[in-house]
N, CA, C and O of each residue as an XYZ file, in Angstrom:
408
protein
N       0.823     -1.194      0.000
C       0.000      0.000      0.000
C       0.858      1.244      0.000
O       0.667      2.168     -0.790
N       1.836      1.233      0.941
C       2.826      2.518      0.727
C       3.258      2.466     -1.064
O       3.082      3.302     -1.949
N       3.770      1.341     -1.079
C       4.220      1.419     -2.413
C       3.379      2.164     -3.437
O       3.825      3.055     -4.160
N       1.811      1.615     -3.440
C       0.721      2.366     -4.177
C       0.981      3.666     -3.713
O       0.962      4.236     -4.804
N       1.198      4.511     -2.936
C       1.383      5.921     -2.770
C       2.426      6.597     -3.102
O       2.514      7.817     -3.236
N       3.406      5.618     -3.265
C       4.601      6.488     -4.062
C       4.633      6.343     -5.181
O       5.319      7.115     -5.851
N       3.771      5.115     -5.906
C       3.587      5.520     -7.313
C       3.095      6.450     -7.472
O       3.623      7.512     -7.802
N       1.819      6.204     -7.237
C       1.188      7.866     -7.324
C       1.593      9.174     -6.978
O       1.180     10.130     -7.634
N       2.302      9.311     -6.087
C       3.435     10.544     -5.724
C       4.365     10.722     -6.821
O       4.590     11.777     -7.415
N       4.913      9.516     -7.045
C       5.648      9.706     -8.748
C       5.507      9.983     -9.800
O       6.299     10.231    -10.709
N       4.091      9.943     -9.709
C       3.576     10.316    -11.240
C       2.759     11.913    -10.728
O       1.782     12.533    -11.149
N       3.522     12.077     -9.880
C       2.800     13.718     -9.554
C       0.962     13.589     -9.611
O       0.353     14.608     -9.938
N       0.331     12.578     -9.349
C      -1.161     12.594     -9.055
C      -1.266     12.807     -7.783
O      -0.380     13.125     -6.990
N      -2.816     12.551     -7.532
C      -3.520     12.654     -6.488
C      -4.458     11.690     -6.038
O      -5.569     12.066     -6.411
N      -4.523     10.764     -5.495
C      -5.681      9.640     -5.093
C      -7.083     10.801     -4.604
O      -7.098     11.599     -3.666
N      -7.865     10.592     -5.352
C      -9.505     11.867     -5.274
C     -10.036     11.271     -4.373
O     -10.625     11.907     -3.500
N      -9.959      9.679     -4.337
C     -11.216      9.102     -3.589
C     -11.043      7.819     -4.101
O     -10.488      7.944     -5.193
N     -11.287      6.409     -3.795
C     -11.886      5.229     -3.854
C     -13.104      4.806     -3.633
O     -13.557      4.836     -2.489
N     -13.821      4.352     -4.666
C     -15.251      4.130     -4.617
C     -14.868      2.417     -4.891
O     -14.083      1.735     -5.549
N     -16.386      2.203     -3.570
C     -16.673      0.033     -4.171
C     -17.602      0.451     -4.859
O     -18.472      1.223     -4.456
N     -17.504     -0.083     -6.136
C     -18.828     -0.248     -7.206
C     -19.427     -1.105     -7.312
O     -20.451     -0.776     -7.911
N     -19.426     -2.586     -6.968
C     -20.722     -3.069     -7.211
C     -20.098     -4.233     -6.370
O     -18.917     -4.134     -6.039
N     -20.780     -5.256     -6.033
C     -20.774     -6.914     -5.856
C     -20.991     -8.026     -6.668
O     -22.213     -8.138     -6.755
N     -20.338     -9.075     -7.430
C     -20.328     -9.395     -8.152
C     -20.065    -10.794     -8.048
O     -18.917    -11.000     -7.653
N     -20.706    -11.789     -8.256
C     -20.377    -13.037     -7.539
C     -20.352    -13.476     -5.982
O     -20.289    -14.616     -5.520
N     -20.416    -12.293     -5.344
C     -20.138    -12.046     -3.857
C     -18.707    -11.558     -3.947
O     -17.888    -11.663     -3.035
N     -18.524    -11.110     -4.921
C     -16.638    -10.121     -4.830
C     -17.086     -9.062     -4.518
O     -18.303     -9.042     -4.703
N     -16.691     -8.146     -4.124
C     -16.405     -6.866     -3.997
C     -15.706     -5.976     -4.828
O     -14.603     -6.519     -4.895
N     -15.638     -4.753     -5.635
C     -14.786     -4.497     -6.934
C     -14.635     -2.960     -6.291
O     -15.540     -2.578     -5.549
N     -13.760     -2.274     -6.502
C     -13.558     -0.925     -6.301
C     -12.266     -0.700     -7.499
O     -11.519     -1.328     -8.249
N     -12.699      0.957     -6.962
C     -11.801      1.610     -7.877
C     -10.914      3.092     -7.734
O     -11.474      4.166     -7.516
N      -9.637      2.955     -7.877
C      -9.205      4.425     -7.587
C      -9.327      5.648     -8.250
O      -8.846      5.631     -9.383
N      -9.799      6.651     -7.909
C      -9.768      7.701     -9.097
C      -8.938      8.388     -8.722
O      -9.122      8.839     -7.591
N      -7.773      8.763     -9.380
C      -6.552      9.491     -9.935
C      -6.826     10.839    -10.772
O      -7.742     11.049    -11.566
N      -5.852     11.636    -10.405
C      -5.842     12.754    -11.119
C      -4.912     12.952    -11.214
O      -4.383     13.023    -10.105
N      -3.814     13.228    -12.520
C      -2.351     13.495    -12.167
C      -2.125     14.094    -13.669
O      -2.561     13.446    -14.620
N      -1.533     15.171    -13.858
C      -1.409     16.808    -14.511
C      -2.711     16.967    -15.588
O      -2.745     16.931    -16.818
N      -3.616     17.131    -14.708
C      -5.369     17.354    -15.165
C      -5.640     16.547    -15.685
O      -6.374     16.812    -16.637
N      -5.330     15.219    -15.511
C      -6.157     14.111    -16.122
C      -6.960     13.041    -15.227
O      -6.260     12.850    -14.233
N      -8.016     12.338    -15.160
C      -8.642     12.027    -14.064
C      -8.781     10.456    -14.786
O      -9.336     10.196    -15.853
N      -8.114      9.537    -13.877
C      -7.880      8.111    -14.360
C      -8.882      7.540    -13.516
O      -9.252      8.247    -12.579
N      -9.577      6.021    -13.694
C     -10.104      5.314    -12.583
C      -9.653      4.143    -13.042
O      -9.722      3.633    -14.160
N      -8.866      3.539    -11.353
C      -7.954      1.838    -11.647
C      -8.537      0.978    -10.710
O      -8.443      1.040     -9.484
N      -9.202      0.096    -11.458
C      -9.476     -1.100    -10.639
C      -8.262     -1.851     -9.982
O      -7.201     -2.324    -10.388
N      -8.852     -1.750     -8.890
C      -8.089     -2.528     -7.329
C      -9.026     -3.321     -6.411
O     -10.193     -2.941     -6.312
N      -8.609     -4.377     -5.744
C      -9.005     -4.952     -5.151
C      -9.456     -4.147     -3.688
O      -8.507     -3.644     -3.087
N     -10.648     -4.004     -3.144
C     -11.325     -2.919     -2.319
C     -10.388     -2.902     -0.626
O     -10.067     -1.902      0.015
N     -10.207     -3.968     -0.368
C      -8.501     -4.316      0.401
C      -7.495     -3.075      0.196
O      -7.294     -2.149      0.982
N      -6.830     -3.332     -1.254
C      -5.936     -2.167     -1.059
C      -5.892     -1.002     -1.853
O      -4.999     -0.165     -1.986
N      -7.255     -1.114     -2.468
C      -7.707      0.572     -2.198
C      -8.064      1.565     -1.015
O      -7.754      2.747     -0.868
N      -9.072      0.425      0.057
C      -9.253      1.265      1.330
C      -7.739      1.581      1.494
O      -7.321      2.733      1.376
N      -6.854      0.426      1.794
C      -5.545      0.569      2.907
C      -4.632      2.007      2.116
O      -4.001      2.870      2.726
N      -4.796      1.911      0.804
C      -3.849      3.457      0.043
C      -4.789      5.038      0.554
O      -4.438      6.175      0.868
N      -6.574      4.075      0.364
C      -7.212      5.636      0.766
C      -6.874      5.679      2.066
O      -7.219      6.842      2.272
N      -6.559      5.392      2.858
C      -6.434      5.483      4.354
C      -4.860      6.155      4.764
O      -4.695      7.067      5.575
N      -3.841      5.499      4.033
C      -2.851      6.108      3.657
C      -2.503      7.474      3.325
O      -1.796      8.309      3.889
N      -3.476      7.480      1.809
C      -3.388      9.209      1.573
C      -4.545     10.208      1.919
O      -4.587     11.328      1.409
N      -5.547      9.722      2.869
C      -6.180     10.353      3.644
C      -7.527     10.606      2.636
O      -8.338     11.472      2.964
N      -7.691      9.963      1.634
C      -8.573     10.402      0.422
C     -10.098      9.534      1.080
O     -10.255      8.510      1.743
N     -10.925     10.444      0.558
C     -12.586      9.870      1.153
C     -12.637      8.162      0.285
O     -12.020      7.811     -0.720
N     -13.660      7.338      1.183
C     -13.776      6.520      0.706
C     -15.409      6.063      0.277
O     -16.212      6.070      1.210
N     -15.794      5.767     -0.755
C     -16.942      5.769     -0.658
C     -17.764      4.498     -1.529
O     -17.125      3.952     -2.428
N     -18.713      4.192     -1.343
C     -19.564      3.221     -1.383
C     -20.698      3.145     -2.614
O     -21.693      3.708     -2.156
N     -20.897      2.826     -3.575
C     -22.074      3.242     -4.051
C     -23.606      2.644     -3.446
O     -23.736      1.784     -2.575
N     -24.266      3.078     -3.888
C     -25.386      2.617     -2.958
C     -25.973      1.474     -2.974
O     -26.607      0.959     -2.053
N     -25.639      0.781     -4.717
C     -26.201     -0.446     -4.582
C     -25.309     -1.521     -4.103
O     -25.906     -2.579     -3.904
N     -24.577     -1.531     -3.966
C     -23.314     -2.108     -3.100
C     -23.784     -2.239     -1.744
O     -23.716     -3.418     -1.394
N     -24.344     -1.293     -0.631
C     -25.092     -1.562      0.353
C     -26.190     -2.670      0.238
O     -26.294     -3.633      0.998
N     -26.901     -2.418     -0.707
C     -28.334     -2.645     -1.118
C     -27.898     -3.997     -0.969
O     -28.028     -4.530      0.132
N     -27.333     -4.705     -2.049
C     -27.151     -5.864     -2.572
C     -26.526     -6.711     -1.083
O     -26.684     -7.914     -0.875
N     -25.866     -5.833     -0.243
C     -25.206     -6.509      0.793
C     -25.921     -6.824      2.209
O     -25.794     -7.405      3.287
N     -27.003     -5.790      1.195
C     -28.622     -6.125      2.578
C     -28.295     -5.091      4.078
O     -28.769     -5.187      5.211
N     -27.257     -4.082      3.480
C     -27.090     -2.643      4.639
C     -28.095     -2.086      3.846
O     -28.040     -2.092      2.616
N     -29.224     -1.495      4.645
C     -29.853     -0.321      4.777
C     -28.897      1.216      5.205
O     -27.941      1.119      5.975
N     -29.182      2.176      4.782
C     -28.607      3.318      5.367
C     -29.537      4.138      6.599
O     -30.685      4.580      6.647
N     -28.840      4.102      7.171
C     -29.459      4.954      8.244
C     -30.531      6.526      8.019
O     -30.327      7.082      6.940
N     -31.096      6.890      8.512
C     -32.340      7.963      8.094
C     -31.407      8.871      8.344
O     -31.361      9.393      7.229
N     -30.729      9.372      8.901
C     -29.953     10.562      9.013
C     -28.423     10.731      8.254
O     -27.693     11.689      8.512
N     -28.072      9.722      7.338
C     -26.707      9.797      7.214
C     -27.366     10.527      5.675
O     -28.406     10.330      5.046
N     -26.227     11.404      5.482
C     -25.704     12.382      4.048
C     -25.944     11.273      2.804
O     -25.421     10.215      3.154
N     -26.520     11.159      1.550
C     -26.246     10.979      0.506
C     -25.730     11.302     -0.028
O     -26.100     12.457     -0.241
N     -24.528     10.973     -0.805
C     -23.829     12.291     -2.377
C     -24.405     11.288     -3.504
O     -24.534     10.064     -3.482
N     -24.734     12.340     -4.595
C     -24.194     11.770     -6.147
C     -23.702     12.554     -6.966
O     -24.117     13.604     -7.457
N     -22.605     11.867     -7.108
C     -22.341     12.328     -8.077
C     -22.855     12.723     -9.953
O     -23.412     11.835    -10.599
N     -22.677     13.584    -10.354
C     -22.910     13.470    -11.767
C     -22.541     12.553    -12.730
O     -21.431     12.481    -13.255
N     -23.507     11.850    -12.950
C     -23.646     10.983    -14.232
C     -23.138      9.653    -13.379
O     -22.915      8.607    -13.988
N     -22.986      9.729    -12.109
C     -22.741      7.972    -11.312
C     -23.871      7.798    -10.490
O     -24.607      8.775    -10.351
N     -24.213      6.526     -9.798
C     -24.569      6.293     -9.047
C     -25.092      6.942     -7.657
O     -24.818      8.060     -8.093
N     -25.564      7.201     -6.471
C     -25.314      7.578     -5.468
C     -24.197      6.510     -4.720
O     -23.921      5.316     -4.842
N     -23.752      7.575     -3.930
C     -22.850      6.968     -3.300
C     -22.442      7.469     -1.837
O     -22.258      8.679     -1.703
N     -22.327      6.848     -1.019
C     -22.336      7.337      0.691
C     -20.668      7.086      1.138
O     -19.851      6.203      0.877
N     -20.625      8.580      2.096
C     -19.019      8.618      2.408
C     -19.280      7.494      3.912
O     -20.382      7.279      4.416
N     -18.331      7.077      4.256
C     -18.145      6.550      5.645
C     -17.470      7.197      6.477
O     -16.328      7.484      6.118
N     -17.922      7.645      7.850
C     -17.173      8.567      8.826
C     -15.471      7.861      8.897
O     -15.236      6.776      9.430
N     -15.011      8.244      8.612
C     -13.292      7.838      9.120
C     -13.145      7.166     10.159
O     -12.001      6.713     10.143
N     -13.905      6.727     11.423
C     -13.464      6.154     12.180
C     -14.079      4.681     11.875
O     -13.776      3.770     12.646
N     -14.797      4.464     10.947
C     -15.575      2.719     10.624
C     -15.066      2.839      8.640
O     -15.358      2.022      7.767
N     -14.437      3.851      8.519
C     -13.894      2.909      7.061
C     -13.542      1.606      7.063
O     -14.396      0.759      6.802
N     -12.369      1.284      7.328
C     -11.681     -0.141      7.107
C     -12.585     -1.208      7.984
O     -12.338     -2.376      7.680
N     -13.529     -1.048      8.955
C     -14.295     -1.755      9.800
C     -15.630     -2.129      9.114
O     -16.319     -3.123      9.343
N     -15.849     -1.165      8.251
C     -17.265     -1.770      7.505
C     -17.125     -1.944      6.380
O     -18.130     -2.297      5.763
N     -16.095     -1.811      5.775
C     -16.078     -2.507      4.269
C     -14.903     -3.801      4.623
O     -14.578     -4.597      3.743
């Protein structure tokens, strides 16, 4: 995981965020989105060591919603929704239950 951060430090990017996108077989799939000299990449990684790099470089981690759904989490009545444009909704996790609930 360090290693994943000094690539990315090497290539002068930025880790934006890691999103899990869907469930698939009962896998789990995520993805990093990168930005590095105005270009905005997304790299499939195993959701393992995408959390452990987002946690690393301090970048939000987030969930899409049917990813809950499918995993039979309900969201709580008070927690924030985001969506993004042209994706999915997708819910941040407070920093202290990232790596604990995914």
């Amino acid at each position: 995981h360090d290693f994943a951060a000094r690539l990315i430090a090497g290539l002068e990017g930025e880790l934006l965020r890691v999103v899990v996108t869907e469930i698939r077989g009962g896998t789990f799939y995520a993805v990093l989105v990168l930005e590095s000299h105005g270009k905005r990449v997304e790299i499939d990684a195993r959701p393992s060591d995408a959390i452990a790099t987002a946690l690393r470089a301090g970048a939000p981690i987030l969930v899409r919603e049917q990813v809950f759904e499918q995993a039979g989490e309900r969201p709580a009545a008070d927690e924030h929704e985001r969506q993004s444009i042209g994706a999915p909704a997708t819910r941040a996790l407070p920093p202290a239950t990232r790596a604990a609930e995914l």
